[in-house]
N, C-alpha and C positions, 0 to 999 in steps of 0.2 A: 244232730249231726249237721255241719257246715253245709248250705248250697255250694255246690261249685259247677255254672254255667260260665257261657262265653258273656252272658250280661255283667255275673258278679266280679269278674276275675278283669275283664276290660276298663267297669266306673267302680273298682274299688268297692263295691258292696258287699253284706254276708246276706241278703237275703234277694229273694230276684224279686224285688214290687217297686215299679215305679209309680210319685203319686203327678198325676197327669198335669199340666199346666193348667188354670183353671182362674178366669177372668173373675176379680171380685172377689177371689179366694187365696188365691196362691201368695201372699205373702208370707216374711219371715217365720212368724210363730208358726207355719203349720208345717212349712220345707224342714225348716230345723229338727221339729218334733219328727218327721218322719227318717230325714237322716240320723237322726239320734237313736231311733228304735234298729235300723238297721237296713233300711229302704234307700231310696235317692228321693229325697225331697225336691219340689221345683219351684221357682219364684216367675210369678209369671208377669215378662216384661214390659206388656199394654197396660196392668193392671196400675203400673204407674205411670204419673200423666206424663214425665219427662224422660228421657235417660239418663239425666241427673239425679232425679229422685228413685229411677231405677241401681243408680250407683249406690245410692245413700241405703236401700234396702238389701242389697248384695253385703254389703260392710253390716248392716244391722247380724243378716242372716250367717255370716261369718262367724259374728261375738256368740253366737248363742249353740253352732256347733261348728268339730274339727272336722268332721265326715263329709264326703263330697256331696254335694249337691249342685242343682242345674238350674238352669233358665229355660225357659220358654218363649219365642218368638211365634207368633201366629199371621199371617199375611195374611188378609181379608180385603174384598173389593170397599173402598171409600173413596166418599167425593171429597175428603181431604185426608188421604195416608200419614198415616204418622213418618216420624225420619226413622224407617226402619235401620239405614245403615247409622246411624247415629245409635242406636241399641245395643246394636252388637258392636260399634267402638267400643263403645260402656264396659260390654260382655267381654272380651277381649284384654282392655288394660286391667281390669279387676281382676285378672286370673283364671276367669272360667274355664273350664276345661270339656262341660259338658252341657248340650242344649239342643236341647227339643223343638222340632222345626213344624209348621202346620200351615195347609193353607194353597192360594193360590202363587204359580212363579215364585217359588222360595230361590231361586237357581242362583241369582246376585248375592244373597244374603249367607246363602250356604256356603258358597267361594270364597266369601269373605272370612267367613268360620273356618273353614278347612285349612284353609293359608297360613290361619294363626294356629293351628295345630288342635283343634277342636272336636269331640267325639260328638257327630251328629248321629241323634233319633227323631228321624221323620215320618210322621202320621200320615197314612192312608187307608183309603176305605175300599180298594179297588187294587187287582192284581197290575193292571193298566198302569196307574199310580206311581206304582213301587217301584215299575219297572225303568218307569223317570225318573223316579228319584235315586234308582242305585249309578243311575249313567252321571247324575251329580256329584257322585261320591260319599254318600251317605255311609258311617256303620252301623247302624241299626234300623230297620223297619218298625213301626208299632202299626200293627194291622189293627183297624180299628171295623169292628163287625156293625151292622144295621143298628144292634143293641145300645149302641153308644148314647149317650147324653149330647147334645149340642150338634155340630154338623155332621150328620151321620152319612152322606152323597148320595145319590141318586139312582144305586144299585139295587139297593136292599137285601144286602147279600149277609148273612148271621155268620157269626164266627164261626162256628160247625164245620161249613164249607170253605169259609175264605181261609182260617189257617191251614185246613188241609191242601188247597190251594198253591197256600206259600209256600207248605213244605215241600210241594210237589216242584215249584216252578220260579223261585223266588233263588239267590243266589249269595245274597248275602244273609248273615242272622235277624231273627225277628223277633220281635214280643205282641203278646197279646193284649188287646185294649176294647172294650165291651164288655160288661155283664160280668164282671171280675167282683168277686166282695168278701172270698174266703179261701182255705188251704185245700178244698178239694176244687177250687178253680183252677187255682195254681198247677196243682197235679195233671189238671186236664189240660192245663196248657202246655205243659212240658209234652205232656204226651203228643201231642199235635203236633210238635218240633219246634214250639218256640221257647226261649230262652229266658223268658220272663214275662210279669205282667204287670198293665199299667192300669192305675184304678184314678177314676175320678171322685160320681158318687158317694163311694164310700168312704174316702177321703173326708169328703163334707161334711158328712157324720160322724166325728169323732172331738173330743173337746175340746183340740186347739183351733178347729179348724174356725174362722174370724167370722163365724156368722152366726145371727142369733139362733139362740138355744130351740123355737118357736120352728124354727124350718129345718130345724135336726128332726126334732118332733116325727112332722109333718112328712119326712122321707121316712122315720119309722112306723108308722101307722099305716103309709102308702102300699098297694100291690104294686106288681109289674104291669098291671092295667094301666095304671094312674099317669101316664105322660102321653104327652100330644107332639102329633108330625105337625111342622106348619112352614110356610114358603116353601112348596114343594110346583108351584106354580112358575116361581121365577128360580127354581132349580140353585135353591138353596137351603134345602131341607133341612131342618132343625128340629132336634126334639128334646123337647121342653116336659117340666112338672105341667101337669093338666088342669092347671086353675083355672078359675075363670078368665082372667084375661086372654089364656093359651087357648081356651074353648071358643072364647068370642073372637079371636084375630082365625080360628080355621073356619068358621061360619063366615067372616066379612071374607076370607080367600076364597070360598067357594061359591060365597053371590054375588063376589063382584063382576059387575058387568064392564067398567072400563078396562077392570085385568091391568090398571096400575097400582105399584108397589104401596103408591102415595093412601092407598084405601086402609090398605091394612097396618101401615109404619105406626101409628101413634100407641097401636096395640101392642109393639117388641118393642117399644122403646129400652135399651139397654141401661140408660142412666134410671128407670122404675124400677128395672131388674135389681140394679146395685142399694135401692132402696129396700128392698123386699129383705136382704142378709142384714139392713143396720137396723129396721124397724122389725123385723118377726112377723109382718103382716103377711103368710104366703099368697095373698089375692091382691096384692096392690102392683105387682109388675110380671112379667116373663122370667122363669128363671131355665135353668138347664136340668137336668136329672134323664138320669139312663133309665131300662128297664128294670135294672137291677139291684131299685128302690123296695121292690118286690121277696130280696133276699135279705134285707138289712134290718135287726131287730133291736139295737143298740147304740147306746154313744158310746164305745172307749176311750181312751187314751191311745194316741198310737203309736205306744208302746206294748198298750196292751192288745193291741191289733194286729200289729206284724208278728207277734209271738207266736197270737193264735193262729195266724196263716201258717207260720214254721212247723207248727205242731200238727195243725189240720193236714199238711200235703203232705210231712212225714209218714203220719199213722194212714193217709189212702195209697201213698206210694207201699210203705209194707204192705197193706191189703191186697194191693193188687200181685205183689209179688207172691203171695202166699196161694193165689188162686193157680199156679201154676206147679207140677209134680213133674219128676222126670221116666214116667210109665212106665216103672219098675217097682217103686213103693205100695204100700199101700196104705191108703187112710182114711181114717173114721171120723165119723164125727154121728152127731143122734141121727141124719139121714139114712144114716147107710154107709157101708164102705164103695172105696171110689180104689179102682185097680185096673188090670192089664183086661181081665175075664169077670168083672166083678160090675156092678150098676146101684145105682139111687134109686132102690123100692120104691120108696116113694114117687118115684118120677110118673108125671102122671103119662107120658107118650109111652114111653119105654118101658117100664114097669109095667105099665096094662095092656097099653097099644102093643107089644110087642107079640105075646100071648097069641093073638088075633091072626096076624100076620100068612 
């Protein structure tokens, strides 16, 4: 049976997963494959060095499907920023219609999108957050919980809370982003109030996605132990796969004694990072990974991944509807009958405890 959300119905989708923008990753072959399965795929636009070659991958990611997919813009503190509004030109003349916002002061960048008639989804970790970014004009929140892979902010607040949070307090529609990897995720995030979800992590893991087969592996063999906070000193909290380089840069964070960034930078170097997806070495750079490496026990195809989400939240959403009678029936099962005057023998309070009483 069709999703039908305010996510799927607004970007054209049949299923509610978005796959997250994702530096070093997000290009065409894996956008494609995930809009092609029924998701919104995203091309993530730092991951190319120009907005030219950002152009050139937009047109790649076009040829290989008709389904909508997105861009990704991330604003990060640098001693030389890239030409953010040169990006979203790019984003803009090529027809995009949808793109994922992240980051510090997007508010220029977002303007510029909205003007052109653009359906923004902007990542936040924080009710605070959101609350800027809907006075920008955003349509969609992605609430991003502590769980997250990469910048998870300096709350520590787990999705549990924060969507309840959103739904309580947030005004515009949201999705879920943290700790997402299958269809009883999904399930759970609807339940919460949001409209969909974005998945990274497990994104990475699946066979189109552009990185070697060696650090699929490596997230499938992983627990939810397996990843590390680091920069949480200079209140830029990151969390990374737990390799050694990620172990040795939170050890040099915590004995430095100048408490400059300069100690620990050659440990997160990002261009080792980009190393580590072409070489399969997972101990030669920093990379990103959620907790939710922990849940993930496979490579598919994702096609054969968004199916199995459609399938998984279907069959928890009927489960849970089934848990519920309207205290006139009555029904059996090998427990016991469940009725108006009736109880679960078995129950070990109620059934014994009761007796007592």
């Amino acid at each position: 049976m069709p999703f039908n959300t305010l996510l799927t119905r607004k970007l054209g989708i049949k299923i509610p997963v978005v796959q997250g923008g994702m530096q070093w990753v997000g290009f065409a072959e894996l956008a494609s494959a995930v809009s092609n399965a029924g998701g919104l795929g995203i091309l993530t636009a730092l991951t190319q060095p120009t907005p030219e070659d950002l152009r050139k991958e937009i047109r790649k990611c076009r040829a290989m499907t008709t389904n909508p997919f997105g861009v990704n813009i991330t604003l990060l503190p640098a001693l030389s920023p890239p030409d953010y509004g040169a990006y979203a030109r790019v984003i803009i003349e090529e027809g995009i219609r949808i793109v994922e916002t992240a980051g510090n002061s997007p508010g220029p960048v977002i303007k510029t999108l909205k003007e052109a008639g653009c359906i923004i989804i902007h990542k936040c970790t924080t009710i605070r957050h959101a609350q800027s970014a809907i006075k920008l004009g955003v349509d969609f929140l992605s609430i991003d919980g502590f769980e997250c892979a990469g910048h998870v902010g300096e709350s520590d607040i787990t999705n549990f809370i924060l969507l309840s949070r959103a739904r309580q307090s947030i005004s515009i529609p949201f999705i879920a982003s943290g700790g997402f990897a299958d269809g009883q995720g999904l399930a759970a995030a609807l339940s919460l109030g949001a409209e969909g979800i974005n998945m990274g992590t497990r994104f990475m893991c699946t066979v189109e996605a552009p990185v070697h087969h060696k650090v699929k592996e490596a997230i499938v063999a992983a627990d939810e132990t397996d990843t590390q906070l680091v920069l949480r000193r200079w209140k830029n909290t990151t969390r990374l796969y737990g390799n050694k380089v990620a172990k040795e840069a939170a050890r040099v964070e915590q004995e430095s004694t100048s408490g400059k960034f300069e100690d620990v930078a050659p440990f997160v170097s990002g261009k080792r990072g980009r190393e580590v997806f072409i070489n399969g070495d997972v101990d030669y750079g920093v990379w990103t990974a959620g907790q939710v490496i922990g849940l993930i026990h496979d490579i598919p195809t994702c096609d054969e991944l968004v199916k199995r989400i459609e399938r998984e939240a279907e069959e928890t959403i009927s489960r849970a509807a089934s848990l519920m009678y309207d205290g006139h029936q009555h029904l059996k099962s090998k427990e016991g009958t469940v009725g108006d005057k009736t109880n679960n023998p078995t129950a070990e309070v109620w059934g014994v405890g009761k007796s007592k009483l």
